[in-house]
C-alpha positions as CSV (number, residue, x, y, z in Angstrom):
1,X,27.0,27.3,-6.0
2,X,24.8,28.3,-9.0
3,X,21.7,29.7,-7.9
4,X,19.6,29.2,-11.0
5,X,18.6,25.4,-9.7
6,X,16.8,26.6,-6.7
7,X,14.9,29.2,-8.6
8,X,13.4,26.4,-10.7
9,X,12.8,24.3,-7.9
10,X,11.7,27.3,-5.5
11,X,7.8,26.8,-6.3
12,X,7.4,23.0,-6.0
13,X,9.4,23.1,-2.5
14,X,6.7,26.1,-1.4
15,X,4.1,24.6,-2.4
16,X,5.6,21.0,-0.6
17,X,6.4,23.0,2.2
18,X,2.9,24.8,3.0
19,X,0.9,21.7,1.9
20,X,2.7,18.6,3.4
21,X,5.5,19.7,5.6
22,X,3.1,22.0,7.2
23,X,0.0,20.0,7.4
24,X,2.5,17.1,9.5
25,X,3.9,19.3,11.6
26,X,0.9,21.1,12.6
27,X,-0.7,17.3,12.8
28,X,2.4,16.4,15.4
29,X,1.4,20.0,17.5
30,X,-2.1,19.1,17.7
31,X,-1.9,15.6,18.8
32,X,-0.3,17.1,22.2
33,X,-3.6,18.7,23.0
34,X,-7.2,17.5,23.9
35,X,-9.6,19.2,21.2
36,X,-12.9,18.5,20.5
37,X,-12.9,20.5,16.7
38,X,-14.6,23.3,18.7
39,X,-13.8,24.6,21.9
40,X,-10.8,25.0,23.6
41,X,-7.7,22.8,23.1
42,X,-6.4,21.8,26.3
43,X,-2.6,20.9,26.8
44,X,-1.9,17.3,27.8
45,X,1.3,16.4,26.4
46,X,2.2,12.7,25.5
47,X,-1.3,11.8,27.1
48,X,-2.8,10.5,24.0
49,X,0.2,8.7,23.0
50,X,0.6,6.6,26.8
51,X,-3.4,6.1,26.1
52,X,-2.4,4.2,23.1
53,X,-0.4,1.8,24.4
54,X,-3.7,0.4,26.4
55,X,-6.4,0.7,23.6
56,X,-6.6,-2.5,22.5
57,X,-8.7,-1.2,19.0
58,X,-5.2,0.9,18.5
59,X,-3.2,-2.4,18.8
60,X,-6.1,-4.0,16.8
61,X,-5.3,-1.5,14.1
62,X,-1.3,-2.1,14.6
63,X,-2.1,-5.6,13.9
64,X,-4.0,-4.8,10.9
65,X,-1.9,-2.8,9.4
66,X,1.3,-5.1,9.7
67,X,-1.2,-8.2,8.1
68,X,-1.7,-5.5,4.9
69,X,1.8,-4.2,5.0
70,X,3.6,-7.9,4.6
71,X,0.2,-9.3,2.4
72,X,0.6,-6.1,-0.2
73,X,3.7,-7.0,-0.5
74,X,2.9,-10.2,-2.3
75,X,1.9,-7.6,-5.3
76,X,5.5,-7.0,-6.2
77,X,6.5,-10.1,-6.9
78,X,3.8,-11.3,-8.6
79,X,3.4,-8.0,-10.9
80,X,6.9,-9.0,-12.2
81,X,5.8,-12.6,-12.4
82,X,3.2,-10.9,-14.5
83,X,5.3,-8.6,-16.5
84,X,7.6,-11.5,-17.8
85,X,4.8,-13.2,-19.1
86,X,3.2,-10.7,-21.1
87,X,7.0,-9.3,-22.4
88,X,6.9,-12.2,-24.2
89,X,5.9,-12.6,-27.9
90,X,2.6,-15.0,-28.2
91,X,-0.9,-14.9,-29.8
92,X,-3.5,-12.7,-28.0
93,X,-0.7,-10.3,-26.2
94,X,-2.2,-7.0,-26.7
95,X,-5.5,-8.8,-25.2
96,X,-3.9,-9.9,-22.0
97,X,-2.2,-7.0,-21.2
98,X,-5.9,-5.5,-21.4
99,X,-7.3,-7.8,-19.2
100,X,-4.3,-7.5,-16.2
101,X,-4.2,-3.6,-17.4
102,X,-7.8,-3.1,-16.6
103,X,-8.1,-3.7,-12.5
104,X,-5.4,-0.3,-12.4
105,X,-8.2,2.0,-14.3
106,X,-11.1,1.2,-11.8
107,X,-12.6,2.7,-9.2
108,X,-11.2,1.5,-5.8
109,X,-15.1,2.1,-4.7
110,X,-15.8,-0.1,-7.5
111,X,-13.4,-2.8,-6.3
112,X,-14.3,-2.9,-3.2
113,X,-18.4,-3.5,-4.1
114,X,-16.9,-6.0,-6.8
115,X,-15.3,-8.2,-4.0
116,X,-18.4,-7.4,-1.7
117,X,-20.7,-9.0,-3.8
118,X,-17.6,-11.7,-4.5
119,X,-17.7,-12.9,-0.5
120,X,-21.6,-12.7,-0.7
121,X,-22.1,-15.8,1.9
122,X,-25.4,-16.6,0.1
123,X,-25.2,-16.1,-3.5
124,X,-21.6,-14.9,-4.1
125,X,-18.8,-16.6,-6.4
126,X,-16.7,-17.4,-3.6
127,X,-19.1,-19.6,-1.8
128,X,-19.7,-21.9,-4.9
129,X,-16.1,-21.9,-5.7
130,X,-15.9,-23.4,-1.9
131,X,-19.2,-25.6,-2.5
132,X,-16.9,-27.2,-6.2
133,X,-14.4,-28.0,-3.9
134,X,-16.2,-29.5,-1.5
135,X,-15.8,-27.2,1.3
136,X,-18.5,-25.4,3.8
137,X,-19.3,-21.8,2.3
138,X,-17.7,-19.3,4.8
139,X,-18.5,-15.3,5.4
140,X,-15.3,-13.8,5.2
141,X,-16.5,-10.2,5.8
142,X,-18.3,-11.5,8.9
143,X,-15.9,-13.6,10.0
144,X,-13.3,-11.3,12.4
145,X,-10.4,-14.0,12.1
146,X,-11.2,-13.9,7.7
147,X,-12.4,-10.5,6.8
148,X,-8.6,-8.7,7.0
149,X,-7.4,-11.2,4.9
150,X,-10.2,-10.9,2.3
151,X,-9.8,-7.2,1.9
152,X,-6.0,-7.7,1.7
153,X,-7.1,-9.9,-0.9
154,X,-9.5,-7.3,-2.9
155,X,-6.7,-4.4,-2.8
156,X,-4.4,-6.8,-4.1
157,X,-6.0,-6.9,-7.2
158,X,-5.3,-3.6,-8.1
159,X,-2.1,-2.8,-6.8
160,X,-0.6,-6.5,-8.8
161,X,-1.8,-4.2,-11.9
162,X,0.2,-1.4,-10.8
163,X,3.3,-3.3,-10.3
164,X,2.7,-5.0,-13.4
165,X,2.8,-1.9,-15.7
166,X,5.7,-0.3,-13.7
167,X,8.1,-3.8,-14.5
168,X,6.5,-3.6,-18.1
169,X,7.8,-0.2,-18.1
170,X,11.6,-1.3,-16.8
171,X,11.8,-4.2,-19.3
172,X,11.7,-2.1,-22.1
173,X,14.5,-0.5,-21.4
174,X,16.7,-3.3,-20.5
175,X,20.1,-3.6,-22.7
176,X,19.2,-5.9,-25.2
177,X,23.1,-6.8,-25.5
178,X,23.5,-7.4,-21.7
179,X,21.1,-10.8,-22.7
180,X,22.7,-11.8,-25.4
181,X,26.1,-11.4,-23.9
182,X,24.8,-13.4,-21.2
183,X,23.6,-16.1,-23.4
184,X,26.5,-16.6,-24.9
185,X,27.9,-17.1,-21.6
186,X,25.1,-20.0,-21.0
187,X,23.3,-17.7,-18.6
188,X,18.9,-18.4,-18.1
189,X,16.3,-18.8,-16.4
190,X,17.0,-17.9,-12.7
191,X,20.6,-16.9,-13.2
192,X,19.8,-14.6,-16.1
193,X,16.8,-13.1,-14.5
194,X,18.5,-13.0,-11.0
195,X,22.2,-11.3,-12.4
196,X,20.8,-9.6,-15.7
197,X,17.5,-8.5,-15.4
198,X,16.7,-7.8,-12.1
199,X,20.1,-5.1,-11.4
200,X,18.4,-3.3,-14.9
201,X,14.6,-3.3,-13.0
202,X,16.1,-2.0,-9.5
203,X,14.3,1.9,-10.4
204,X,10.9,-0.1,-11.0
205,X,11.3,-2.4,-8.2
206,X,12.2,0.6,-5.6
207,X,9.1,2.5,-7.0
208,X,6.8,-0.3,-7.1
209,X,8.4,-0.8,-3.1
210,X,7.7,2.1,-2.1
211,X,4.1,2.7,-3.4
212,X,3.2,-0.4,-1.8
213,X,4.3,0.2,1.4
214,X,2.8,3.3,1.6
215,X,-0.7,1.9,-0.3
216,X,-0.7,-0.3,2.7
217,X,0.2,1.5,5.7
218,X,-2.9,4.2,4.6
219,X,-5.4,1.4,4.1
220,X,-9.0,3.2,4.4
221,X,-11.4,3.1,0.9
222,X,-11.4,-0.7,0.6
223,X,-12.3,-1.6,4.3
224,X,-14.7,1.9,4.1
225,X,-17.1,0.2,1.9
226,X,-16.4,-2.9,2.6
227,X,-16.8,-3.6,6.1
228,X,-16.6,-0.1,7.9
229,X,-14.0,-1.7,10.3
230,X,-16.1,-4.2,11.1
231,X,-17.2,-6.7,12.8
232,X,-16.7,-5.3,15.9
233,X,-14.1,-3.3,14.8
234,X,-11.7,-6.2,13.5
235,X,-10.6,-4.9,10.5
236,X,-9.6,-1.4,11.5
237,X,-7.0,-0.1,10.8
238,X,-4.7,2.9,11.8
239,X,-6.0,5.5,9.1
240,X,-9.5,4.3,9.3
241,X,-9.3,4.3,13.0
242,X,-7.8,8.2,13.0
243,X,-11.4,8.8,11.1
244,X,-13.1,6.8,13.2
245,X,-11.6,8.9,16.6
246,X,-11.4,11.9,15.3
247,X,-13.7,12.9,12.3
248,X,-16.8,10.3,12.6
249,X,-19.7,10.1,15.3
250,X,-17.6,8.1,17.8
251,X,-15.5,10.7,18.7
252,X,-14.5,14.3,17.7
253,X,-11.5,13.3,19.3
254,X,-8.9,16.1,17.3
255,X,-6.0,15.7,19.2
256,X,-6.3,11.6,19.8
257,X,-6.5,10.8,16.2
258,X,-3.7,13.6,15.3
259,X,-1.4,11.0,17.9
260,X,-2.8,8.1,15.6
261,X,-1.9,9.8,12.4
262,X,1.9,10.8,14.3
263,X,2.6,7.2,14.7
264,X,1.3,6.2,11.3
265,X,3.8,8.9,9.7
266,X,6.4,7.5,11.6
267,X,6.0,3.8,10.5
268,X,5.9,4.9,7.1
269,X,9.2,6.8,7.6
270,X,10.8,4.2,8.9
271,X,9.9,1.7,6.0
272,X,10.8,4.3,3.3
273,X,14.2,5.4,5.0
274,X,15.3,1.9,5.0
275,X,14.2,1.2,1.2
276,X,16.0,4.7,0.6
277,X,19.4,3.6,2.4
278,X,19.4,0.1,0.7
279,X,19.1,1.6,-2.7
280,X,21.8,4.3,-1.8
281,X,24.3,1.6,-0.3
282,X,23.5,-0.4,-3.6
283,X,23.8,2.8,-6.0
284,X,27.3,3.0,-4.3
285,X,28.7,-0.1,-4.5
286,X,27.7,0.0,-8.3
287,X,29.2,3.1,-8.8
């Protein structure tokens, strides 16, 4: 075995090693103890994990997180939706793709303010888009049944952008003689996109997968200045709630919101492993 590869890659698994392997491991240690930041930890074992199962803003959180997971999703198919419409070759291209480009370069801070002001239940644009259709104005971010949904909808915006450019990115380098080949074979619409293009984008598509699910599973900046989790703690959810427990004034709770962040990690593994073996099994077949 040449040795020369692992000197080259030596550095970046060090410096993965001490700065994410380490940091979850020591994470998974800690959330076996009771620690306040400052004193003493105290031992209690899977304590903070069986305490979970019963605290219903954990489970609040769960159910929050699921609600993002399955709505950001949504941003994958409609960013390639996107992409095949401005791959094509019309007036005003170069404008368009600015204007669907542009959500990617902002601020999440400033999204989130933007879409603030957007559900304002007295002046905002959402209530006189209700009041043209004829329907009651409605305060999503007040509303605990709404106000997950409408921050779903606000990190959305973004996130369509980024899936957008990454399938802009994959359909310049499909095989121009793959389509035509196809034509000549009377292949389009859904049958060329479903057996021509889409094999070609399966690098873009696993990417844009995966930065989704993981985008949604660590949820905090958008419901941060939004709502702050609430009302009443409704649109928590599991990373803002390992803030909430263990880093803001509610808690100091080290080794409770460690447990949070443990079960967090793990439902992101879970999600990524599965992407990982369905592109492997897929990679296989092909090859």
């Amino acid at each position: 075995m040449s040795l020369a590869p692992w000197l080259f890659l030596a550095p970046g698994l060090f410096l993965f090693t001490v700065y994410v392997l380490g940091p979850i491991v020591e994470s998974m240690g800690l959330s076996l103890y009771k620690w306040d930041g400052l004193g003493t930890a105290r031992w209690v074992g899977l304590a903070n994990y069986l305490r979970l199962g019963s605290d219903p803003a954990f489970l609040t959180a769960l159910r929050n997180n699921l609600i993002w997971l399955f709505g950001y999703l949504l941003s994958v198919p409609i960013g390639l939706a996107l992409a095949l419409l401005l791959n094509q070759t019309m007036a005003g291209l170069r404008l368009m793709k600015s204007a669907f480009f542009f959500p990617f370069v902002i601020s999440q801070v400033v999204i989130g303010l933007v879409f603030t002001l957007f559900y304002d239940p007295t002046s905002g644009l959402f209530v006189h888009l209700l009041h043209a259709l004829g329907l009651p104005p409605v305060a999503v971010l007040s509303n605990s049944h709404l106000v997950t949904y409408g921050i779903v909808a606000a990190g959305l915006y973004p996130q369509i952008a980024y899936c957008m450019i990454l399938y802009l990115t994959g359909l310049n380098g499909v095989r121009a003689d793959l389509i035509e080949a196809a034509r000549l074979e009377g292949a389009k619409g859904w049958s060329m996109l479903s057996r021509v293009v889409l094999p070609q984008l399966r690098p873009a598509t696993f990417i844009a997968v995966v930065v989704t699910v993981i985008g949604s599973l660590r949820s905090f900046d958008m419901i941060s200045i939004m709502t702050q989790g609430g009302p009443y703690g409704s649109s928590r959810t599991l990373a803002y709630y390992m803030y909430e427990v263990a880093l803001s004034e509610y808690g100091y709770r080290m080794g409770y919101g460690a447990a949070v962040a443990t079960v967090l990690f793990f439902i992101m593994l879970v999600f990524i492993v599965f992407v990982l073996r369905r592109v492997y099994l897929q990679e296989k077949e092909n090859a």
